[in-house]
C-alpha positions in Angstrom: -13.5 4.9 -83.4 -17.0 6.3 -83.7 -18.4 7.1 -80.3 -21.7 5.3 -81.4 -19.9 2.0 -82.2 -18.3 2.2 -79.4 -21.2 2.6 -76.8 -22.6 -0.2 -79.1 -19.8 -2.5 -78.5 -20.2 -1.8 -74.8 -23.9 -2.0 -74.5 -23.8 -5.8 -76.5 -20.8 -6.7 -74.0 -23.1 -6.2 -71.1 -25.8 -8.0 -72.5 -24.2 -10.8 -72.6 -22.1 -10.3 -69.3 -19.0 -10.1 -70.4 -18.1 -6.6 -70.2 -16.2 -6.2 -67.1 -13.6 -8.9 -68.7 -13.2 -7.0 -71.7 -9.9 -4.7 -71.9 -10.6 -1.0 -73.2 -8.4 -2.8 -76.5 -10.9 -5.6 -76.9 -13.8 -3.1 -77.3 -12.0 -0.6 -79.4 -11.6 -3.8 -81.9 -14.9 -5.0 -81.1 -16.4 -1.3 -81.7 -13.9 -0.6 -85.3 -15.9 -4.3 -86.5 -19.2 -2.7 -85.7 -17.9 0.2 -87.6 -15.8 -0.6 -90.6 -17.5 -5.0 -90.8 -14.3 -6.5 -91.6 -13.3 -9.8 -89.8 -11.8 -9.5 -86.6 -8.9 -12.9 -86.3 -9.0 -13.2 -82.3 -7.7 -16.2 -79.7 -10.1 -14.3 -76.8 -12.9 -16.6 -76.1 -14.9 -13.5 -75.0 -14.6 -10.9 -77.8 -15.8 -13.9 -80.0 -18.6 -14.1 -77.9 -19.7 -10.3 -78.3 -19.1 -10.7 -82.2 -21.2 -13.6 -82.2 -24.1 -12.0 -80.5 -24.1 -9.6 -82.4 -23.5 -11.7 -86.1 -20.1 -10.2 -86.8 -17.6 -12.1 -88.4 -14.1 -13.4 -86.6 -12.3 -16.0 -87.0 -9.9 -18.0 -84.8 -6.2 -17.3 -83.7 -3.0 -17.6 -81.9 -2.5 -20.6 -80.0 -6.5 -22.0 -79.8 -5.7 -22.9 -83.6 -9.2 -23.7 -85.0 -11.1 -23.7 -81.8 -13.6 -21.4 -81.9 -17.4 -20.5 -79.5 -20.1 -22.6 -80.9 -22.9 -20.4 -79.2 -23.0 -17.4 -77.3 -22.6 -17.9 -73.8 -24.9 -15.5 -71.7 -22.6 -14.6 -67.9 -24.6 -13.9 -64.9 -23.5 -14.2 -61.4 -23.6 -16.8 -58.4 -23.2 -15.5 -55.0 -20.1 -18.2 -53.7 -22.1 -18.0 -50.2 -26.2 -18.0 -49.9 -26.3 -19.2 -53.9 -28.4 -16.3 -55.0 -28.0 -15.4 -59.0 -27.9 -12.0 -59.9 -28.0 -10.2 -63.5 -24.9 -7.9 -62.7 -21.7 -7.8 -61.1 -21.6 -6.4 -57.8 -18.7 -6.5 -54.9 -20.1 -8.9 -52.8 -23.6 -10.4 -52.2 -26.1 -8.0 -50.6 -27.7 -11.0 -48.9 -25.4 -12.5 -47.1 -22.0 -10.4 -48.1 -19.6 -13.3 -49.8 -18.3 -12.8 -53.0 -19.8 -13.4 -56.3 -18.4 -15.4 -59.4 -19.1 -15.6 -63.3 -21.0 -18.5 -63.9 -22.9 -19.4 -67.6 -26.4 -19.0 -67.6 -28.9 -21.8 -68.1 -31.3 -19.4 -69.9 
């Protein structure tokens, strides 16, 4: 893997939020697409996501048959207590300390 693909691979992963569900695997394929273009055949919802954003070509797998994203999904972060949205993934909400989830963005 070429260190530049891969910081690619990871930079597009957090723009679109999904980077701290990605496995070290998923971004070594994600970063040897980047690198070499070839078609990446995947069943993770989220590396399709990445490849998407960034117009790379994959097609479905495994046991999602034919299903595959129809847009890429943008993740941003709800706080479960106060509400508050935030941009990145933090341990807890500094506002009010409860946790935050994943949630889509509207945006």
């Amino acid at each position: 893997r070429s260190p530049t693909c891969l910081d690619e691979a990871r930079r597009l992963s957090a723009s679109t939020g999904d980077l701290p569900f990605l496995s070290i695997p998923d971004l070594s394929v994600i970063s040897l697409s980047f690198e070499i273009g070839g078609t990446v055949i995947t069943d993770d919802f989220r590396v399709q996501n990445v490849l998407k954003a960034a117009g790379l070509p994959f097609q479905p797998a495994g046991e999602i048959g034919d299903r595959t994203i129809g847009s890429v999904w943008k993740w941003i972060y709800r706080c479960r207590g106060c509400g508050r949205y935030y941009d990145e993934e933090m341990p807890d909400c500094p506002i009010c300390g409860s946790d935050l989830r994943p949630v889509r963005s509207r945006g």
